[in-house]
N, C-alpha and C positions, 0 to 999 in steps of 0.2 A: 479448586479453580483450574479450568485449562486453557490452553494456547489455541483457540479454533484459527485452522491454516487454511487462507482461500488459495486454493492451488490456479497459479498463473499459467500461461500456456496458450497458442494461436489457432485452438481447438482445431487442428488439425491431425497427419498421422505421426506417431510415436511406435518405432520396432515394427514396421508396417502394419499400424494398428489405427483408426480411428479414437479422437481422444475422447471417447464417450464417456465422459465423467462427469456426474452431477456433486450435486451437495455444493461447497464455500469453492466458486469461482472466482479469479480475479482478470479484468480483462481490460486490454488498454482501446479507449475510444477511437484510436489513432490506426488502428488496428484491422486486421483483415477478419470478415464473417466467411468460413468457408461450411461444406454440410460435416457435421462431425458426430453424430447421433447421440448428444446432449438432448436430456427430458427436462426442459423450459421449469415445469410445474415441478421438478425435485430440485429445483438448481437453485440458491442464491448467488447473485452479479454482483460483485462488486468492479464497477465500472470505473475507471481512473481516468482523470480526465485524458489523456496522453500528452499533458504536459514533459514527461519525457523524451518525448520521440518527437518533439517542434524545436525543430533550432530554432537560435533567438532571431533569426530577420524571417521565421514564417509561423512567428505567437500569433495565437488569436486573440480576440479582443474575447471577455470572460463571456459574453453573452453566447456570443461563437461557439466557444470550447464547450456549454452546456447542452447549446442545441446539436454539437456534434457524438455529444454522450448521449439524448434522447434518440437521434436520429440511429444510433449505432447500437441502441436496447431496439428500438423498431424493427429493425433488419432483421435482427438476430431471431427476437422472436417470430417471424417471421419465415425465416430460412428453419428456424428447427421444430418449428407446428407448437407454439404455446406462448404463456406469460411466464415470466419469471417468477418464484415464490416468494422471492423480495429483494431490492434492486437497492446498493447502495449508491451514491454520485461523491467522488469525489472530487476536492475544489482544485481551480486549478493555477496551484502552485509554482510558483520556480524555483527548480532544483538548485541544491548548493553544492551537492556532491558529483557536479560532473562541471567538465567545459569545451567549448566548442572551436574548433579553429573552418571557418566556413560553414559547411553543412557536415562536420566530421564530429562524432562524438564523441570525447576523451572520460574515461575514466579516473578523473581527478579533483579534489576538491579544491572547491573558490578559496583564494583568502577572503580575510574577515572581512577587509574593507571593501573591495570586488562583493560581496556577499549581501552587503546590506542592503542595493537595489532588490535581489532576489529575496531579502527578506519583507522587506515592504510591500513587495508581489503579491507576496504569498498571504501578507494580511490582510491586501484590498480581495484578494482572490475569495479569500474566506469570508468578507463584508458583503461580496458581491452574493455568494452564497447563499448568504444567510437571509438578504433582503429579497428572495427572488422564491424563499422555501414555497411560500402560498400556489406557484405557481406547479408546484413537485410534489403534490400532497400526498403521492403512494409511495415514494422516495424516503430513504434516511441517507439524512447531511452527514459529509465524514470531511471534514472541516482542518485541516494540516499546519503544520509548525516549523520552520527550519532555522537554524541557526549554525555556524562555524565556532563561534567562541559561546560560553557559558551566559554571559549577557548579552550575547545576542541572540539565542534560546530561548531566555527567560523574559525577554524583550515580549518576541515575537508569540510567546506562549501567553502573557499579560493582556497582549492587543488581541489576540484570536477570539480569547473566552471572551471577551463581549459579544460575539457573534454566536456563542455555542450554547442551544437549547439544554438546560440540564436535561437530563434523565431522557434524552431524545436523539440528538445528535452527537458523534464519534470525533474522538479528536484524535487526528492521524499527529504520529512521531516521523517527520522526517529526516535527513541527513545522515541514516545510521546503516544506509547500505552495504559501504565498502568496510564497516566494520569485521567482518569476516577476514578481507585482503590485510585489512592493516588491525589487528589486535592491538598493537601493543603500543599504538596513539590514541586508536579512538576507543577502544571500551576503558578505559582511566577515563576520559573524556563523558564515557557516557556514562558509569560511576557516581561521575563527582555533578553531571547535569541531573540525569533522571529522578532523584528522588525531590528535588527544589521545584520538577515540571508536575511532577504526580499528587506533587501535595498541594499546588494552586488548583489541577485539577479537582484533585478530591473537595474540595473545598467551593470548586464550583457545582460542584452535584451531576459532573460527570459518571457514567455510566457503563461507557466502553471507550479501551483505548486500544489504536490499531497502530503497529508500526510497517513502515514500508519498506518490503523488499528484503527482508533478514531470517535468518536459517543461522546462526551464530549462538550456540548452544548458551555460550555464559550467557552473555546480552540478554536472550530471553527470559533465562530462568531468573537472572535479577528483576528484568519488568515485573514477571509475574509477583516474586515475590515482593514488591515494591505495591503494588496494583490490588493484592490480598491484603497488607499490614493497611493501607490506607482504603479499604472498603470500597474499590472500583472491583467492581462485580466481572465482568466481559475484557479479555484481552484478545487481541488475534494478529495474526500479520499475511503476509500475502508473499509468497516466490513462485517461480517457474521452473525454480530448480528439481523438486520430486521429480517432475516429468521429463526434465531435458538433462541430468545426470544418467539418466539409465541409458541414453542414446550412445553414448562413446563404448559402445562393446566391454571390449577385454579389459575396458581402464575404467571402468562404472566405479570401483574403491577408488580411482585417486579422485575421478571428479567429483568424490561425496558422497558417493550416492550409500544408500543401506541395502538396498537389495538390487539385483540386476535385472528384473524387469521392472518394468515402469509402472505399472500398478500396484505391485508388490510394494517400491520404495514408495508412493505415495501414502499407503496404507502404513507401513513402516514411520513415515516421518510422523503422520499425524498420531499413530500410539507413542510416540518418541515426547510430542510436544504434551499427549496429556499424563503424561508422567510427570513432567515439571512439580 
C-alpha cells in the first residue's frame, strides 16, 4: 500500500518556474486560477471546498460553497485547454484546527466545547453532500470528519458514515494539520483516535481514506499501517508544502524540504510516502 500525495500549490510560479505539474492535484475552490501549463487530461483535482480560507462572518451557505467548487473546476479547465481526468469535491466543513479574530486567521485549535458547533457543520456539510451526489455524477464525494476530543471524533465520524457510499466515496480525516507544530499533544491524540475511526470505517465498506494537509512522517505511517491491517485499500493526503519548502533558498533543510529544487523535493516526497 502507498500514501498517494495530491500536491497543493496556487499553480502558479515556484524558483521562477511555472507550476506545471500534473498527476494528484490539490486545490482550494477559494482560490486563484492563474495560466500554469498544467495538462487537465494528466491531472487529478482534488478540489476543497475553501472552507478554509472563509472566515466565519463570510461562510457560505453549503449549496454556495459546491457551486463555487463547480464553478472553479470550469475556469480552470477552461484557462488550461482540457477536463480533468478526475475531479474529487470536497464537503465543506468547519475547521477545528484554526481560529479567527475578525477576518485574521490564527493557527490554533478550538477548545472542545467552542468546537462542537464546527463539528455539527461538518456533519450537516457532509449530509448536504451526499443528498445533492445525483447532481455530481462524474465527481467522487470526499465526505470529512473533525473532532478536538476523542468523542467528539468518534461522534462526528458515527454521524458522517451515514452519508458515505461504501466502496465509492472518501472519507477525509480532519483536525490533524498542526500535528507536525505540536507532536507531542496531538500524535498521542491521534494514537489513541485513529484506529477506533478506521475500524468504524472499515466496517462501513470504506475504500479510501484521505487526511488533510499532513506531511508528518509518524502520523502517516501509523494511518497507513492502521488502513492495510484493516483492509482499506487507498490512503492519500494532500500539502503544499513539496512545492513552497523549496522556495526559501539557502534554508530549503530547515523548512523541510528533501531536496532544493521544487520538483526534485516533490518527487522526493512522494517516493518518501510510497516507502511507508
Amino acid at each position: 500500500m502507498t500514501i498517494d500525495l495530491y500536491v497543493g500549490g496556487l499553480a502558479t510560479k515556484t524558483q521562477g518556474e511555472l507550476q506545471s505539474l500534473n498527476g494528484p492535484r490539490a486545490f482550494s475552490a477559494a482560490g486563484r486560477i492563474v495560466r500554469s501549463g498544467i495538462t487537465p487530461c494528466e491531472t487529478t483535482a482534488l478540489i476543497n471546498s475553501g472552507s478554509y480560507d472563509d472566515p466565519p462572518n463570510r461562510r457560505l451557505s453549503f449549496i454556495e460553497a459546491l457551486d463555487r467548487q463547480l464553478r472553479w473546476q470550469s475556469r480552470a479547465e477552461k484557462m488550461w485547454g482540457g477536463s480533468f481526468q478526475d475531479v474529487i469535491l470536497g464537503s465543506y466543513d468547519t475547521i477545528v484546527d484554526e481560529t479567527w479574530s475578525g477576518n485574521t486567521r490564527h493557527r490554533l485549535r478550538l477548545p472542545a466545547e467552542a468546537a462542537e458547533e464546527a463539528v455539527q457543520s461538518t456533519i450537516a456539510a457532509a449530509e448536504f453532500l451526499s443528498k445533492v451526489r445525483d447532481t455530481v455524477p462524474d465527481h467522487t464525494l470526499l465526505l470529512s470528519v473533525q473532532g478536538i476530543t476523542k468523542a467528539q471524533y468518534l461522534e462526528c465520524t458515527l454521524k458522517v458514515l451515514k452519508y458515505v457510499k461504501p466502496g465509492v466515496d472518501w472519507l477525509g480525516l480532519g483536525s490533524w494539520c498542526l500535528v507536525g507544530n505540536a507532536p507531542s499533544t496531538l500524535f498521542p491524540l491521534f494514537r489513541d483516535v485513529i484506529p477506533d475511526v478506521l475500524g468504524l470505517a472499515s466496517e462501513h465498506g470504506v475504500h479510501h481514506v484521505h487526511i488533510h494537509g499532513v506531511l508528518h512522517r509518524a502520523t502517516l505511517a501509523l494511518l497507513r499501517y492502521y488502513c492495510n491491517n484493516l483492509l482499506i485499500p487507498e490512503v492519500s493526503t494532500d500539502s503544499s508544502s513539496p512545492i513552497r519548502q523549496s522556495g526559501f533558498g539557502a534554508r530549503w533543510k530547515h523548512a523541510g524540504a528533501l531536496k532544493p529544487y521544487w520538483r526534485d523535493n516533490v518527487a522526493a516526497w512522494v517516493a518518501l510516502l510510497n516507502s511507508f
